[in-house]
C-alpha positions, 0 to 999 in steps of 0.5 A: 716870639717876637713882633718882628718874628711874627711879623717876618713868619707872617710874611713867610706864610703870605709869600708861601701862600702867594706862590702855593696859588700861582703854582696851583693857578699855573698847573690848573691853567697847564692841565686845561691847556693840556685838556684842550689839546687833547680835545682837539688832537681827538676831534682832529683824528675823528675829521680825519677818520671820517674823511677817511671813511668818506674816502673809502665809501666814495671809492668804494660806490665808484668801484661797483658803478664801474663794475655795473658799467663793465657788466652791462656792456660785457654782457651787452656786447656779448648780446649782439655777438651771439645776435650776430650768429643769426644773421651769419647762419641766415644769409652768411653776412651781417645786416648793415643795423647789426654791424651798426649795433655791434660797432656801437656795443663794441665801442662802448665795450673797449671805453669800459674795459679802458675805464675798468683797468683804472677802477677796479681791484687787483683781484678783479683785474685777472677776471676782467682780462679773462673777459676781455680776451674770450669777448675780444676772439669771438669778436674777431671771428664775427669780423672774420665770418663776416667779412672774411679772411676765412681759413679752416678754423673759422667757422660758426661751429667754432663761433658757437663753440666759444660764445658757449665757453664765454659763460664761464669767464663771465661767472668768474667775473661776477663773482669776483667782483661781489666778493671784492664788494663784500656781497659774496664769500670766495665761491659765491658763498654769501659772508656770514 
């Protein structure tokens, strides 16, 4: 081999070597880039994963407020109903503190109810509307005990009889609402 053939294959073998390292200096930068995309793309889906999260365990503990809300002025309303009773056996009227009493339960009753159509689940809207219309007929037959107009079915008899049958709504309800919070299986059995 000549001196100018060497010299040309060496020449070669510098420009093979140049370009070997820029490609292999161009795929190494390439695969890091592509390394830190990945890395982020997966950093950016756990943010999101975590407001995600963060969302439905927000969403989730103003749910079972609301539920609590709703709960204690059901059963607060249904108090001063059955309260109610004793006056309207006693002297055929209310006293002006327990009208007092149950137009304030009853108020705070109708803002919960309003809040609960917005709060709760579709499953535990039926069970709320239950609730809401057994509490709602003995409400108006306190008013119509009380105040009148008073026809033949209008009576305390009448007005024990569903204050009793209010229980049973009233267990639906609870139920309901556990099972929709995962404290309870369907029936009230507790989740394995």
């Amino acid at each position: 081999m000549t001196i100018e053939g060497a010299a040309a294959l060496a020449l070669v073998a510098a420009v093979l070597g140049g370009l070997v390292s820029l490609v292999s200096v161009w795929f190494t930068q390439r695969s890091a880039q592509r390394l830190r995309e990945l890395e982020l793309e997966h950093t950016e889906r756990h943010r999101r994963e975590d407001r995600d999260r963060d969302r439905q365990d927000r969403l989730l503990a103003e749910r079972q407020a609301g539920y609590i809300r709703f709960s204690a002025a059901v059963r607060a309303v249904r108090d001063v109903l059955a309260a109610c009773t004793y006056d309207l056996r006693r002297s055929g009227t209310l006293e002006d503190a327990r009208r007092a009493d149950l137009a304030e339960r009853w108020n705070a009753f109708v803002v919960q109810h309003a809040e609960a159509h917005i709060l709760v689940s579709d499953e535990v809207l039926e069970a709320v509307g239950r609730v809401n219309a057994a509490v709602r007929r003995i409400y108006g037959l306190v008013q119509r005990l009380d105040t009148g107009p008073r026809g033949p079915e209008i009576t305390m008899e009448e007005l024990q009889r569903r204050l009793d049958e209010l229980w049973e709504p009233l267990e639906f309800l609870r139920e309901a609402m556990r099972t929709d919070l995962g404290l309870a299986g369907p029936a009230g059995r507790d989740p394995a």
